[in-house]
N, C-alpha and C positions, 0 to 999 in steps of 0.2 A: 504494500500500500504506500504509494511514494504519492499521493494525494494531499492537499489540506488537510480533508476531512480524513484521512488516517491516521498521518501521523503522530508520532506523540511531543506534544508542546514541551517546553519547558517554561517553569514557573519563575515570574518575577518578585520577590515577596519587601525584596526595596524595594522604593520609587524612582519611578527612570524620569529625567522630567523630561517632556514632548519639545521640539521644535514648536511651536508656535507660527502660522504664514498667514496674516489678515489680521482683518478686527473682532479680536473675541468681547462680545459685548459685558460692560463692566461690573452688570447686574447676577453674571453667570456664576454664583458660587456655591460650592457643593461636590457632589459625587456621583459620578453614573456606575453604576454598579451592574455588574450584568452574569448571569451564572449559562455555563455550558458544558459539552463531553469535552474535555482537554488529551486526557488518556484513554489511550486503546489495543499497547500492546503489552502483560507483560509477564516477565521472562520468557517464557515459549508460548507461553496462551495469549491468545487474540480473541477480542469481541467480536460478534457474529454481527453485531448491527451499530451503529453509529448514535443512535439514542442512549446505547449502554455503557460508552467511554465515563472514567470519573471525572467526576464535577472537577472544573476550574473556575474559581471564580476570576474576574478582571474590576479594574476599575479606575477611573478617570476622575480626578480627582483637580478640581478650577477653584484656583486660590489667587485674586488681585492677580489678573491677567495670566496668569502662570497655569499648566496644565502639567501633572504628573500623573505618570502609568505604573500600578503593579497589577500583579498577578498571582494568586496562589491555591494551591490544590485543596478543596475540600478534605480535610481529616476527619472522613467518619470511620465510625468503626468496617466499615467495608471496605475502605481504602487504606485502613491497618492491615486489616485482616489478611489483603490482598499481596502488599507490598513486603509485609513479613516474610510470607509461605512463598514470595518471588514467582507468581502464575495465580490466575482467578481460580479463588475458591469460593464467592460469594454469590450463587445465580441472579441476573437481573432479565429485563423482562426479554429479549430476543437471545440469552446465551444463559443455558443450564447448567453451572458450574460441579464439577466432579472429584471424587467425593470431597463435602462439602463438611469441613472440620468444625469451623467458628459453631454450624447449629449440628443438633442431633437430629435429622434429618426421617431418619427411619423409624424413630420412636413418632411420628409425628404423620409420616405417611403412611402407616398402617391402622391409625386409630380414627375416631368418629371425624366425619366430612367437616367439621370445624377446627380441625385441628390441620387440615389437610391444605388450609388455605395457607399458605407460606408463611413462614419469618420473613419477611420482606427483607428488602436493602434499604439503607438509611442514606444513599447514593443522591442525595438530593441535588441534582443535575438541570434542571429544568428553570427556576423563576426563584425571584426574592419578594419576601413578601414583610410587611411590614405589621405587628404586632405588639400593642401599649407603644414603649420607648424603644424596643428592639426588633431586628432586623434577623431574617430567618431564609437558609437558603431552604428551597421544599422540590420535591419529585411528586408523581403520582401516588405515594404509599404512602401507612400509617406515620410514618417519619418526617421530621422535618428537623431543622440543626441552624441555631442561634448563630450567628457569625458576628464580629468585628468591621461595622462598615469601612472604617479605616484602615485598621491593619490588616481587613480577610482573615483576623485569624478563625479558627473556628472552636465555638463555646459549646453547650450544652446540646444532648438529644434530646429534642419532646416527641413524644411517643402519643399521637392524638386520641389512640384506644386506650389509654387511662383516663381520658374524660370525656369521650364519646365511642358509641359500638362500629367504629370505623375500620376497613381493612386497606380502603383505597381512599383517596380523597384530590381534587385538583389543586394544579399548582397558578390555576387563575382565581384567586379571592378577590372577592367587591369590598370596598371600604363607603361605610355612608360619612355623613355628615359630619357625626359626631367621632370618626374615626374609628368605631369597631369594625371588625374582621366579620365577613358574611361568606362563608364556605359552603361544599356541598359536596359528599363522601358518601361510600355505597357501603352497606353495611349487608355481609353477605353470612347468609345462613345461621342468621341470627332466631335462634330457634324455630329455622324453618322459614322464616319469614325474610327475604331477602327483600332491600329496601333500599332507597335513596335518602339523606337525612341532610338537612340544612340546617346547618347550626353559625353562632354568634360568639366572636372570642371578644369580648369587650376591650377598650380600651383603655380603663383605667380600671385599678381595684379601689373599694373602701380604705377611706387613710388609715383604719384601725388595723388593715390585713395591709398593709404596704411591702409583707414580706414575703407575701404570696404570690404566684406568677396569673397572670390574667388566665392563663388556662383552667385554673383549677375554678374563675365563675363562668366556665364555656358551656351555653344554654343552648339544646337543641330547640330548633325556631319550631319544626314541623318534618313530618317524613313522607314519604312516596313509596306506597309499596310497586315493587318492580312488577311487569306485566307478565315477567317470566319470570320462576322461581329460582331455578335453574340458570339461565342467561339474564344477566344483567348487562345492562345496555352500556358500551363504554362512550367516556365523555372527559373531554380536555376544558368545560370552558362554562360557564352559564349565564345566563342576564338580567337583569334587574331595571324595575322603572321608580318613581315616586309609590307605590302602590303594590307593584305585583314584581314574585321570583320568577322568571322565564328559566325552565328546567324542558330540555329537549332529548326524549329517549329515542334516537332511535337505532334501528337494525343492523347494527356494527359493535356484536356483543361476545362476551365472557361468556366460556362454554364451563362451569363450576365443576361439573366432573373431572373434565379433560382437562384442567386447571388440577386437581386435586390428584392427577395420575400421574402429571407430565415428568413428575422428575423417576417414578418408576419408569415410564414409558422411553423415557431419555430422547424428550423433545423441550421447546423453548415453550414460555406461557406465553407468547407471541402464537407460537398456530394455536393454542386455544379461542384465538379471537377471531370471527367465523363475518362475512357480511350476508344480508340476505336482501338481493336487490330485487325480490316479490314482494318484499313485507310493506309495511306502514311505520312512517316515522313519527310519532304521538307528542305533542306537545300540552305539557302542563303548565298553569298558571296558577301559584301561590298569595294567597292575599297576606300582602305584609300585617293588617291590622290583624283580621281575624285568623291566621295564619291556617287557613281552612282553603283547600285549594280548588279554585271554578268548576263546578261539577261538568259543565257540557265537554263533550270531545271534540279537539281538536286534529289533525290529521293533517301529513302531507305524504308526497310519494317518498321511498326509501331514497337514503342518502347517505354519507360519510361528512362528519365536518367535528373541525377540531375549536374554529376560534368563534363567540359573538364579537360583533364589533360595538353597538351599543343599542338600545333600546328604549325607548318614552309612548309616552299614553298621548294620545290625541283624539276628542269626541269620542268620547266609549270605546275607540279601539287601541290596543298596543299593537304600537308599529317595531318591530326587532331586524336587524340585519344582521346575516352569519354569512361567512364563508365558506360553502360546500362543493363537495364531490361527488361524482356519482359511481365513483367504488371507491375501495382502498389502496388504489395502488401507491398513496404519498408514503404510506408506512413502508412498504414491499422495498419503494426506489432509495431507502435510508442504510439497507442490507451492505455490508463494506463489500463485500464480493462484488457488488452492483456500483461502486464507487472507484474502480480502477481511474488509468491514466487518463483515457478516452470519454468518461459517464458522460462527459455533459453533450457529446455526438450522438454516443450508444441508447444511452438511456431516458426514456421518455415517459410525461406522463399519459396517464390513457384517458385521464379525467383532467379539465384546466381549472383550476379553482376559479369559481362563480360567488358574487358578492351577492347575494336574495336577501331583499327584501320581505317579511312579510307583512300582513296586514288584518290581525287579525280582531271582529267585531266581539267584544267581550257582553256587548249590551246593544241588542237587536231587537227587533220584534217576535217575538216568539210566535206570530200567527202568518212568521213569513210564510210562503208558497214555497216546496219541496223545489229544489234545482234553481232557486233565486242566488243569486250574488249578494249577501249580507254587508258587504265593503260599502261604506259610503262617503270613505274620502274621495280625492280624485288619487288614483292610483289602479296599475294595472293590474295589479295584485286581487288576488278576486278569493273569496269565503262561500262555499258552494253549499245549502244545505242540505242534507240528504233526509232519506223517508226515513230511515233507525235515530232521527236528531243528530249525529255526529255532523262535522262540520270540514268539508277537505276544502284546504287552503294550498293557492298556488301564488308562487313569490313574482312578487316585479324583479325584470335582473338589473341589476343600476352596474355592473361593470362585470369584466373578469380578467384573469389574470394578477391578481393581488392575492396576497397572505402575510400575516405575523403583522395585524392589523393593531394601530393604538390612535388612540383618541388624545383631546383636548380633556383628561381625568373630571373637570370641572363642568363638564357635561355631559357625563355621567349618567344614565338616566333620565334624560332632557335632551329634548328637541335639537337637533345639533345638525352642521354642515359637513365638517372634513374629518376624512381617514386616511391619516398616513401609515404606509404599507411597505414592506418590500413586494416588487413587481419582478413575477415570476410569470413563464409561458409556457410551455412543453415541458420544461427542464426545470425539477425542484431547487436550482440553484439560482437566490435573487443575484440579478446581474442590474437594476436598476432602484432606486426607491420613489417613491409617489404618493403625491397628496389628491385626494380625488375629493371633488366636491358631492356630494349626494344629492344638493337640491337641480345644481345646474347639471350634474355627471362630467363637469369639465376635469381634468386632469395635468397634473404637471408634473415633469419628473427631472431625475437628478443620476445620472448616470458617467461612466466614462471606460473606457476600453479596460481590461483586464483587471477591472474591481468587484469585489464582490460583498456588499454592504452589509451591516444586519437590522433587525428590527429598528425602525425608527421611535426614538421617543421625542413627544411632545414637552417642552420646559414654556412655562409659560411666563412672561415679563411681571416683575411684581407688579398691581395694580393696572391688569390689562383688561382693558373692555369689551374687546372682541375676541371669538373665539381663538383666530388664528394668529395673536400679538404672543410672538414669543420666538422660542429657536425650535429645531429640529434636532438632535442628536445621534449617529450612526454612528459605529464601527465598520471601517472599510479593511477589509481584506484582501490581499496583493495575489492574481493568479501563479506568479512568480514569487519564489518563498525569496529570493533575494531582495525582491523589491519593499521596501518597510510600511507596513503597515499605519493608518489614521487614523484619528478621528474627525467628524468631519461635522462642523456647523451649518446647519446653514436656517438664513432667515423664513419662518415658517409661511410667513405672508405669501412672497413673492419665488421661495423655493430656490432662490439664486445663495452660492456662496458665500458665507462670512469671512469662515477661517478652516483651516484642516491642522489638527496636532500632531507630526510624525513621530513617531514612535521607534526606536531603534532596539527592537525586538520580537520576536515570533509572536504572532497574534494567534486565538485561537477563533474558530468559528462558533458563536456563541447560539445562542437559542433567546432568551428572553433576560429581563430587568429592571431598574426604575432606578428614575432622578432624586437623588436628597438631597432636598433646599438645606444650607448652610443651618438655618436654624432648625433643624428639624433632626441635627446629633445632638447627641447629648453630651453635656461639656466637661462632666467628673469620668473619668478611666476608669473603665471595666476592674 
């Protein structure tokens, strides 16, 4: 694998400080912190998929004009465990590790089907997520691991099954108002009852418990029993308005047995996740007050989609936009087998990620006329109602070719214009990034020959009035490992250039992140 995405990074855990070329605006201070696979090979074992390298974190760190770079490897206990015994011993979701020391593996695979569901990895690889005053790298699993936004170093494991009946949970949380944590984990065979459960990590505790971690008042909101007992439905992402959770089950799910066999069977829990492109994708609406979720059925055609991009209520309907596929093949093209010298010729997607729209009437007439269109914004998005009451919904497509979508955070949940995206075509590798307007569909982008960007994040001016008064921030990536990697400003208004910080070190290809405002560390030492 003589790839980016194979090889294995090395960690910067000083700060390197960045070349600086333009105007970095004066207001920019803080940290972009960003977690991703950094490693992937080691001693003789190799990761079977590129999701499953160990967490690296990076981060850019804008101090009075000045930018500094470090970098450094998540230390969880899996990447102990790992580096110790010098070759993977810890299975993560596309590579079955053999025999597997750290857990007792067989005591655990032959006994009742709750026991069958893994010790997960603590490999938290994926997003940073921000909780009370601290700052948490997290993966898809029960696990999540405190970290040092400054140093990267990495603090304490919180295990979310000691305060909720969680085995999975996403690494996309909504933050409201008030700054709690609004998550949403699947709780599987929980005495039979396999469920989806939304819960609330608060953001402060009682000053009398000051010594206590916010987890320990972590309140389940409300739960979703899964439509399958068996297959529970996988999900990277969920949505929220003023009002209502948007949770979207659909037919790209966990096969629980074949999950509970796989390390007998000596396969990855990756082929337990099965698509079924005859089924129906079921959308639920949770009422934030009475936390009782809209009894009518929602429905659209079967799909694959990993990201919301964001969602609000307009005249009794909630309008939500996501990013879908019509199979899976974005997971398949992440396989490193599939990531040689050539991928971005060889390898193609078979689905192009599509931006949908939907539109759906939460409060209708109920004496509508069977096979009437419910929708009554102006939108081509249409709410069909059928003779059994269910209700099939088909999306407006407002773009495609976009993913690893981020918003204006501050609207959130409200009626809102742009989604900045990396823009992706055939090839799951973004080669541009892009602000798309949603009301006009206009588009603008920011690209240049042999870069490859990551997620853009929105930073927004202190005291801006408009949605798009602020910066953009990317990490750009060189297709040439000689050539040095940036980071790259640029003004979010007009999407032209600020400044680019070079960096004179190996970058890694990240996955997700967030900006933290200057004021928003904390100022006494861990």
């Amino acid at each position: 694998m003589d790839t980016l995405y194979g090889r294995n990074k090395e960690e910067h855990p000083e700060p390197i400080k960045a070349e600086v070329q333009g105007e970095l605006p004066t207001w920019l201070q803080g940290i972009l912190l960003r977690n991703g696979p950094g490693m992937h090979t080691i001693g003789d074992s190799k990761y079977n998929h590129w999701f499953d390298g160990l967490a690296l974190l990076h981060s850019f760190t804008f101090k009075n004009g000045e930018v500094y770079y470090r970098s450094k490897y998540l230390r969880s206990d899996t990447y102990n465990c790992n580096i110790e015994a010098n070759r993977i011993v810890v299975s993560e979701f596309g590579t079955m590790a053999y025999p597997d020391p750290c857990k007792n593996i067989f005591a655990k695979a032959f006994s009742y089907l709750s026991h069958t569901i893994p010790e997960f990895t603590d490999n938290c690889l994926i997003n940073i997520m921000k909780a009370g005053d601290d700052f948490y790298a997290t993966g898809e699993t029960n696990f999540i691991r405190k970290i040092n936004p400054e140093t990267l170093e990495t603090l304490e494991k919180v295990d979310y099954n000691k305060y909720v009946a969680v085995n999975l949970a996403t690494s996309h949380p909504h933050y409201d108002s008030a700054g709690n944590v609004l998550n949403m984990g699947t709780s599987i065979v929980d005495k039979g009852k396999t469920k989806y459960l939304l819960f609330k990590i608060p953001s402060s505790v009682p000053e009398q418990e000051k010594k206590k971690s916010c987890f320990k008042h972590l309140e389940v909101v409300c739960s979703i029993p899964s439509r399958s007992l068996l297959h529970p439905s996988y999900y990277h992402s969920f949505g929220i308005t003023g009002n209502y959770i948007i949770f979207i089950e659909q037919p790209f799910r966990l096969d629980i047995v074949k999950m509970a066999t796989a390390y007998i069977r000596g396969v990855s829990w990756a082929s337990c996740l099965a698509f079924n492109k005859d089924d129906k994708t079921w959308f639920h609406f949770i009422d934030r007050k009475t936390k009782k979720e809209v009894p009518t059925k929602f429905y659209t055609d079967a799909m694959v989609f990993f990201h919301h991009i964001n969602a609000y209520e307009e005249d009794g309907h909630i309008i939500f936009d996501i990013i879908a596929y019509t199979d899976n093949s974005l997971y398949d093209m992440f396989y490193l087998k599939n990531l040689g010298k050539d991928f971005e010729e060889n390898v193609k997607l078979t689905s192009i990620p599509t931006c949908k729209r939907f539109v759906v009437p939460l409060q209708y007439d109920k004496d509508a006329v069977v096979d009437s269109n419910l929708v009554t914004l102006p939108s081509t998005a249409t709410a069909v109602k059928e003779k059994d009451g269910n209700i099939y919904c088909q999306p407006e497509i407002l773009c495609e070719g976009i993913e690893l979508p981020r918003i204006n955070y501050d609207y959130n949940g409200k009626k809102y214009k742009y989604v900045y995206a990396t823009q992706v075509q055939w090839s799951p590798v973004p080669t541009k990034i892009a602000k798309f307007n949603t009301q006009t569909k206009e588009m603008l982008h920011w690209g240049q020959d042999d870069c490859w960007p990551s997620e853009p994040v929105f930073v927004p001016r202190p005291d801006a009035k408009e949605e798009d008064d602020g910066v953009v921030l990317t990490c750009v990536v060189k297709t040439d490992p000689k050539d040095p990697p940036f980071l790259l400003v640029l003004d979010a208004k007009t999407f032209t250039e600020l400044c680019r910080a070079t960096v004179n070190a190996e970058m890694h290809m990240d996955l997700h992140g967030m900006f933290i405002p200057q004021q928003a560390m904390k100022t006494e030492t861990e």
